[in-house]
C-alpha positions in Angstrom: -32.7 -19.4 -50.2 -31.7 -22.6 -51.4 -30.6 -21.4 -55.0 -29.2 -18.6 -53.3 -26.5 -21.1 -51.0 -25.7 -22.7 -54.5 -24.5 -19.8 -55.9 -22.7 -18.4 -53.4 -20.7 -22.2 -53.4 -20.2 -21.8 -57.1 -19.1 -18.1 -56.9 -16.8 -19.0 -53.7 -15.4 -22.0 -55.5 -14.2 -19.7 -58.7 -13.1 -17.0 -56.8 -10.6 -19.2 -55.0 -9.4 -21.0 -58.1 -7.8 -17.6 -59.6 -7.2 -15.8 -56.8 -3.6 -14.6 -57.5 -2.6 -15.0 -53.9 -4.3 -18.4 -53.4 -2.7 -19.7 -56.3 1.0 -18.5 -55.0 0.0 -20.2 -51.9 -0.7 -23.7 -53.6 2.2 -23.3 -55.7 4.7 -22.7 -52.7 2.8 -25.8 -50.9 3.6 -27.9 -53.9 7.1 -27.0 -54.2 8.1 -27.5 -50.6 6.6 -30.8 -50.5 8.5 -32.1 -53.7 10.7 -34.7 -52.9 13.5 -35.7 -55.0 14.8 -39.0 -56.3 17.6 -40.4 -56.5 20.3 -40.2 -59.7 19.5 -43.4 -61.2 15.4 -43.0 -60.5 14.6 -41.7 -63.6 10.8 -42.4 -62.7 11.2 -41.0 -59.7 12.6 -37.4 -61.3 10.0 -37.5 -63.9 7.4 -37.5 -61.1 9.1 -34.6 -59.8 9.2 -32.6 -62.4 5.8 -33.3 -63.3 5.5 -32.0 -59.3 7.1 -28.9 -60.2 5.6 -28.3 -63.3 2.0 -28.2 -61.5 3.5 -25.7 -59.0 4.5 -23.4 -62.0 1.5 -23.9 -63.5 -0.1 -21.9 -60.5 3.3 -19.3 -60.0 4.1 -16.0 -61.2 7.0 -13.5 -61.6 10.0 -14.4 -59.7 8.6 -17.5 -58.1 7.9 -18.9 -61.7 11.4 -18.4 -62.7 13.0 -20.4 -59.8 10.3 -23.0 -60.0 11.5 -23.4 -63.8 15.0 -23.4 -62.9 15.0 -26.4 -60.6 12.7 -28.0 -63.4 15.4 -27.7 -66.2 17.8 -29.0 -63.3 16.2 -31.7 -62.9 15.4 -32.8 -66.5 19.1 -32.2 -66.8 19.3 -35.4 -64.3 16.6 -37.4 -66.3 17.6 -40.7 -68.6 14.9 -40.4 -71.1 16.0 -44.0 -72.6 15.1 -45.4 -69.0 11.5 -44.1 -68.7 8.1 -45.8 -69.0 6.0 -42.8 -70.4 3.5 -45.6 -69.9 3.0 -43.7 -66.4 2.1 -40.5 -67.8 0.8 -41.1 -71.2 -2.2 -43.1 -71.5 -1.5 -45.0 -75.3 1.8 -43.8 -75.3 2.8 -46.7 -77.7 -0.5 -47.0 -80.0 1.6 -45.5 -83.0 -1.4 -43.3 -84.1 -1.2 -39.4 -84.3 -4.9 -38.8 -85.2 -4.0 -35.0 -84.2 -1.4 -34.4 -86.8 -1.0 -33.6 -90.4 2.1 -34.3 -92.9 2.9 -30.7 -94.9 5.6 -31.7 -97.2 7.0 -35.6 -98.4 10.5 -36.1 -97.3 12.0 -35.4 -100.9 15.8 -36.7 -100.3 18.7 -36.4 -97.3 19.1 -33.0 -98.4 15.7 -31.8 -98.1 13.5 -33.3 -94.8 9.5 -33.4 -95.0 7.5 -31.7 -91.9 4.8 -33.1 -89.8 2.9 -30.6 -87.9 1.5 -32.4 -84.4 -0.6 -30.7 -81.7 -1.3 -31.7 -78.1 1.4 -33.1 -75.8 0.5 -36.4 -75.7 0.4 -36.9 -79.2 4.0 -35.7 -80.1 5.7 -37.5 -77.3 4.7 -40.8 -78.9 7.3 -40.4 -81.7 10.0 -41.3 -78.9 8.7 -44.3 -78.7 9.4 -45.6 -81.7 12.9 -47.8 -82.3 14.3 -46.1 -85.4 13.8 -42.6 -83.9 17.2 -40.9 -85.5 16.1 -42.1 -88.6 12.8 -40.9 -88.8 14.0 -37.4 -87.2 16.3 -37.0 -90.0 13.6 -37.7 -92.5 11.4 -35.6 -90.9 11.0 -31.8 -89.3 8.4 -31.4 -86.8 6.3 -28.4 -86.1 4.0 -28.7 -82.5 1.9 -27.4 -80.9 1.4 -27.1 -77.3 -2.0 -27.4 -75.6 -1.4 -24.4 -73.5 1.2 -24.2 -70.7 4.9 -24.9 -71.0 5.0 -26.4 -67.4 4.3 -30.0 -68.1 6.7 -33.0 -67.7 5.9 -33.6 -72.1 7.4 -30.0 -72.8 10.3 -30.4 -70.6 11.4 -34.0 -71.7 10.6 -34.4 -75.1 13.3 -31.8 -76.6 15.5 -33.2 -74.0 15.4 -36.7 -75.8 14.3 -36.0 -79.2 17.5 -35.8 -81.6 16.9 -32.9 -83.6 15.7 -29.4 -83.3 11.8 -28.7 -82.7 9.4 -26.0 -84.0 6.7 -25.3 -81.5 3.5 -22.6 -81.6 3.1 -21.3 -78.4 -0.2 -20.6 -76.4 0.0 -17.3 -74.8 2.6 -14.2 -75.6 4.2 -15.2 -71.7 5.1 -18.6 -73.7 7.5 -16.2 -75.9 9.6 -15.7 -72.6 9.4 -19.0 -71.0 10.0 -21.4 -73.9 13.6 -20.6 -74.6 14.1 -21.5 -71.2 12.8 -25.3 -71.5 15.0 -26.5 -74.1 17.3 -24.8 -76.2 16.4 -27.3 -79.2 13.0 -25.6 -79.4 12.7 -22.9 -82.5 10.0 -20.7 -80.9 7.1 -19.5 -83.3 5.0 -16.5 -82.9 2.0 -18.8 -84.1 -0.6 -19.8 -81.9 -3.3 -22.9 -82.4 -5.7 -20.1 -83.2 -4.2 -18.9 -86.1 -5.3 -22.0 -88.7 -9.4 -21.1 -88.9 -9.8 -21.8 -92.6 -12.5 -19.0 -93.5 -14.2 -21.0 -96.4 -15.8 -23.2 -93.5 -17.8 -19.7 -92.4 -20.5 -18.2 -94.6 -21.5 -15.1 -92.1 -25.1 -14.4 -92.6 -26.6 -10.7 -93.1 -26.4 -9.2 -89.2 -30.5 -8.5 -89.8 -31.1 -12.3 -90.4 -29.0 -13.9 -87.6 -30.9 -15.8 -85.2 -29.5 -15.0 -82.0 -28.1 -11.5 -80.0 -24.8 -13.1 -78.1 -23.5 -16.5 -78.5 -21.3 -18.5 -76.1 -19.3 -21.7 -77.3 -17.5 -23.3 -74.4 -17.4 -27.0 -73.0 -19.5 -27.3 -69.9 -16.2 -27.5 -67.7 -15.9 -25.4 -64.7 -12.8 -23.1 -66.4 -15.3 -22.0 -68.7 -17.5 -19.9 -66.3 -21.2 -20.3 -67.4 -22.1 -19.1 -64.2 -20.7 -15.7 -65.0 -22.7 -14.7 -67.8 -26.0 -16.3 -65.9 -25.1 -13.8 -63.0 -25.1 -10.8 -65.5 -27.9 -12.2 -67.5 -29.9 -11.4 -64.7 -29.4 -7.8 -65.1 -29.4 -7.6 -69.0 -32.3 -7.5 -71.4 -35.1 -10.0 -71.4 -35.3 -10.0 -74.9 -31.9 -10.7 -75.9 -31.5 -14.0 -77.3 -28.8 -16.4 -76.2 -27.8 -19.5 -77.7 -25.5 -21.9 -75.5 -22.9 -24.7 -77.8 -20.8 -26.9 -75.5 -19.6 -30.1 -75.0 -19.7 -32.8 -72.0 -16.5 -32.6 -69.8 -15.0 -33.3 -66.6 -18.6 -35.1 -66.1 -20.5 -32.2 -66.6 -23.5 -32.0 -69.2 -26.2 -30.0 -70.9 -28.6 -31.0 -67.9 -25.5 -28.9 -65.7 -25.8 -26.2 -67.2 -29.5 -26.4 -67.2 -29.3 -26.4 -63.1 -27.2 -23.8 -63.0 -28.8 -21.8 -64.9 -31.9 -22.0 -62.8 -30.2 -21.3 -59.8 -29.7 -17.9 -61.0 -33.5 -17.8 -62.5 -32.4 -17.3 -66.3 -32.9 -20.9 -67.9 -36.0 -19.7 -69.5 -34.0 -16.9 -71.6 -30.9 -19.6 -72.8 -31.3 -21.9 -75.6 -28.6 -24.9 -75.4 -27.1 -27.5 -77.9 -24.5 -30.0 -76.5 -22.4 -32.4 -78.2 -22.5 -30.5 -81.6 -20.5 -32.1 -85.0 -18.1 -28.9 -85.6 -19.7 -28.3 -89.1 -22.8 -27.1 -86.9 -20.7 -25.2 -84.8 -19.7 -23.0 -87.3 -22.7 -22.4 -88.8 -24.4 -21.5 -85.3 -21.1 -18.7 -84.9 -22.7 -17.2 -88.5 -25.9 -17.4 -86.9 -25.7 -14.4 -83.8 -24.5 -10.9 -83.8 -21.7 -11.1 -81.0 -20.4 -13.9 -79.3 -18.3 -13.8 -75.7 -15.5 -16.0 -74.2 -15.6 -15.9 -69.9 -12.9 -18.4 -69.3 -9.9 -16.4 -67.0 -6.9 -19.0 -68.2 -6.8 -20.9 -71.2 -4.3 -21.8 -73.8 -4.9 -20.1 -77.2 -8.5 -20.5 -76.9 -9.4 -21.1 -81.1 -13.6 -20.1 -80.5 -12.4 -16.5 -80.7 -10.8 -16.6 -83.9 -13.4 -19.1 -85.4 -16.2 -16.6 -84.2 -14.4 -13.9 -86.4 -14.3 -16.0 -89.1 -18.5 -16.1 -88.7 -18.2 -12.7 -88.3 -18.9 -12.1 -85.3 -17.0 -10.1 -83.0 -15.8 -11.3 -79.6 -15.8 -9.9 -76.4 -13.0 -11.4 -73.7 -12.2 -10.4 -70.2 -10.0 -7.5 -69.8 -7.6 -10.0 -67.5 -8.0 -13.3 -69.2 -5.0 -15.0 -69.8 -5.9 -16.1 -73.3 -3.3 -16.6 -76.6 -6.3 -15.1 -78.7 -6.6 -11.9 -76.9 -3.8 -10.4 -79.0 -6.3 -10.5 -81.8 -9.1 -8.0 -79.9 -9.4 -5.0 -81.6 -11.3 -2.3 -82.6 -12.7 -4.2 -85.4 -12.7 -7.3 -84.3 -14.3 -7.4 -80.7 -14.1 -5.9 -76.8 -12.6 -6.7 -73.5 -15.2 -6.4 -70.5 -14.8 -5.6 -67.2 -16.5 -8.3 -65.0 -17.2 -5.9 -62.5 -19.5 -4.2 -64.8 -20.5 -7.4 -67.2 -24.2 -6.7 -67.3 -23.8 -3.3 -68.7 -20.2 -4.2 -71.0 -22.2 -7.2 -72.8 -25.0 -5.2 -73.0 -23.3 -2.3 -74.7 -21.3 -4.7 -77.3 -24.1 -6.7 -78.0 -26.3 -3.8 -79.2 -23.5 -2.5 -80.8 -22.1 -5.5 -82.5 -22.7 -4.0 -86.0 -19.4 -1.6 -85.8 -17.0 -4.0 -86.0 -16.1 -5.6 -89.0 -14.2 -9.1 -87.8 -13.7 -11.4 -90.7 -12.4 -8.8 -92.3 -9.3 -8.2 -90.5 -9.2 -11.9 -89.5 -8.8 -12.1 -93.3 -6.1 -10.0 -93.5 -3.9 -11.3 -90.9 -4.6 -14.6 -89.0 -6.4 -17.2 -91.5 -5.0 -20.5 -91.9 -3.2 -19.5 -95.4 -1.7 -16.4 -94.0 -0.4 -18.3 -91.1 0.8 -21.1 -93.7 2.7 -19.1 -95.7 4.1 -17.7 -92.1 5.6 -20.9 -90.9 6.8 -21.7 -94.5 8.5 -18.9 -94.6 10.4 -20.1 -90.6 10.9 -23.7 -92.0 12.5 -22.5 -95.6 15.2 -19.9 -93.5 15.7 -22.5 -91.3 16.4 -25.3 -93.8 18.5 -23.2 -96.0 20.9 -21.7 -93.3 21.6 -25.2 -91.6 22.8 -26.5 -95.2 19.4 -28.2 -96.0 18.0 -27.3 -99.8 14.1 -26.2 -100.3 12.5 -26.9 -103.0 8.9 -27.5 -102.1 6.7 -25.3 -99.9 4.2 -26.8 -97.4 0.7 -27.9 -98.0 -1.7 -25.0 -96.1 -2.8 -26.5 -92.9 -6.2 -25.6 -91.1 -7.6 -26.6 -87.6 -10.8 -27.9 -88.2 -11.5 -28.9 -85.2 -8.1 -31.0 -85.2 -4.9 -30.4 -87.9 -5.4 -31.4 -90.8 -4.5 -30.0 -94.9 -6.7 -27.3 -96.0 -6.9 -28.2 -99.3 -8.3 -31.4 -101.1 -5.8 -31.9 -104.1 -3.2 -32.2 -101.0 -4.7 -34.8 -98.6 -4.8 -36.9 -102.1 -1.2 -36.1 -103.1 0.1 -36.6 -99.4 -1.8 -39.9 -99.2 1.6 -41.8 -100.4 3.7 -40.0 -97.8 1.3 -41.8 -94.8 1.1 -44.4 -96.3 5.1 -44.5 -96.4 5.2 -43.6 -92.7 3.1 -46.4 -91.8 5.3 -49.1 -94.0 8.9 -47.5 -92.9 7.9 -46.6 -88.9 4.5 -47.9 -88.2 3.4 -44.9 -87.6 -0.3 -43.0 -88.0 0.0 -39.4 -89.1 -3.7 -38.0 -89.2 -6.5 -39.6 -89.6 -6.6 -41.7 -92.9 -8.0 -39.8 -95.6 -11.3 -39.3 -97.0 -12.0 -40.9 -100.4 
């Protein structure tokens, strides 16, 4: 009885978190409650559009829309010079981008290098620094966003930043809502999932692999181990399940362990925490079919890695997730959580069919994509007057951005070390000798 009570709290709990009308509900909440601030507050507005942003976050449709609008009004209002991102950036002036990579030296005033960054809260550090025109004419930046537009970092960071900005996006919706945040931002179809570098996979025979379905997700609540215990309960004993995560939001191996039990599978579950991602990717080449339960994510990069392993991935048929343009017939399945047990099931005896790394091969590895964003940055330079005479290094997310190719982290080494000298600035982390 007493396991029984546990899940039903952990099923209640999820089933409130993305319930579409529960979610328009908090959102309205939030937005009536905003207060605004006065003209010369510009702490004060950033806290309200960090207000609003978290009522997006949780709004649809229409009520999206006019939740964005009085954002961009109020950013609008904001005096970037005046604000202590102190407040909402923890390190904010630490000078080092450890999640960042530089793709091409700055060859003259005619011809900019580019930096690509990723996550927020590294890329609004560069306004921190004194000689910001300067480096932005030196430079061309290409981010990427962690997943939602709504956040205060999106919003005021193209606001203050002097030139244009590249950005990914994190979802196809981004596609609609980005050219509403800043009319500085050059929107990419490119998402964080698109940089797997395949020579880090070596798939394994299908008849030699250790494991039937594999699941690589953080132990966070969003991720939904619970889901896949509840339909383990109706799948085959034998199958073998193999568990990689990482500790979050205070939540460990030994969770997942307890939860697990509370649905009276932990015997048929093998887990590894806390993995070095060189393991990880050798545990994707090690099991037939892996599956992603998470409802809302960003671009969600374990689906195209698993390809890469080849291993084909099965999503949920209404998962917001970036990566879910890449299901296909050969590459994986959506399931129908009504009917999990029996879905799973089905893909993972079935795995075989679908050939992943090939078609991942084709059109989404981290050399395709490069010679994608080249392509953006070299039309973009040429029709604003610029010259091109160099292409960019390939870039690969392994787990963080960083140059695919040893001959270029040694010939870039100069152009950090010249960032560091000219801006005191950290651009990736220092490279290996």
């Amino acid at each position: 009885m007493l396991a029984f009570l546990k899940r039903q709290r952990v099923e209640i709990e999820d089933w409130l978190r993305y319930h579409s009308f529960i979610r328009r509900a908090i959102s309205r909440i939030k937005l009536l409650s905003n207060r605004g601030a006065r003209a010369n507050d510009s702490q004060g507005i950033a806290r309200s559009i960090a207000r609003l942003c978290s009522a997006a976050r949780l709004a649809d449709g229409v009520l999206e829309a006019k939740i964005q609008q009085q954002i961009v009004e109020q950013v609008r209002r904001l005096d970037s010079h005046r604000l202590d991102w102190d407040e909402f950036v923890p390190h904010f002036r630490d000078g080092q981008l450890h999640k960042a990579a530089i793709l091409k030296p700055f060859i003259n005033a005619q011809e900019r290098g580019v930096l690509f960054i990723s996550f927020e809260r590294e890329w609004v550090k560069l306004l921190s620094l004194e000689n910001l025109q300067e480096f932005a004419h030196r430079y061309t930046i290409v981010v990427a966003p962690s997943s939602s537009p709504h956040n205060l970092v999106n919003y005021a960071f193209p606001a203050a930043y002097p030139e244009p900005i590249f950005t990914l996006i994190s979802n196809p919706h981004d596609l609609d809502v980005l050219p509403y945040v800043s009319p500085r931002l050059k929107v990419l179809p490119l998402y964080a999932s698109n940089w797997v570098n395949p020579e880090w996979y070596q798939p394994v025979p299908k008849a030699e692999r250790e494991y039937d379905l594999i699941m690589v997700a953080s132990w966070g609540k969003v991720k939904r181990h619970h889901v896949l215990f509840s339909a383990l309960r109706s799948m085959p004993r034998g199958m073998r399940i193999l568990l990689v995560g990482q500790d979050q939001e205070g939540r460990s191996a030994e969770t997942i362990r307890a939860l697990a039990s509370w649905y009276g599978v932990q015997d048929r579950i093998t887990i590894l925490s806390n993995q070095p991602y060189r393991e990880v990717t050798k545990w994707f080449c090690q099991a037939r079919a892996s599956v992603v339960l998470s409802k809302r994510e960003g671009s969600c990069v374990v689906v195209t890695e698993s390809m890469f392993a080849d291993t084909p991935v099965a999503i949920l048929r209404d998962a917001e997730l970036g990566s879910r343009v890449f299901i296909n017939d050969e590459t994986g399945r959506f399931l129908d959580e009504a009917t999990l047990a029996r879905d799973l099931t089905d893909f993972v005896l079935n795995a075989d069919l679908y050939q992943s790394r090939a078609w991942a091969e084709r059109n989404i590895s981290c050399f395709r994509s490069t010679h994608t964003l080249n392509d953006a940055l070299k039309q973009a330079a040429l029709a604003s007057g610029q010259t091109w005479t160099q292409d960019i290094a390939p870039l690969h997310w392994a787990p963080d951005p960083g140059l695919a190719l040893p001959a270029d982290r040694v010939r870039l080494a100069a152009e950090r070390d010249e960032i560091i000298q000219r801006f005191g600035l950290e651009i990736g982390p220092p490279p290996v000798q």
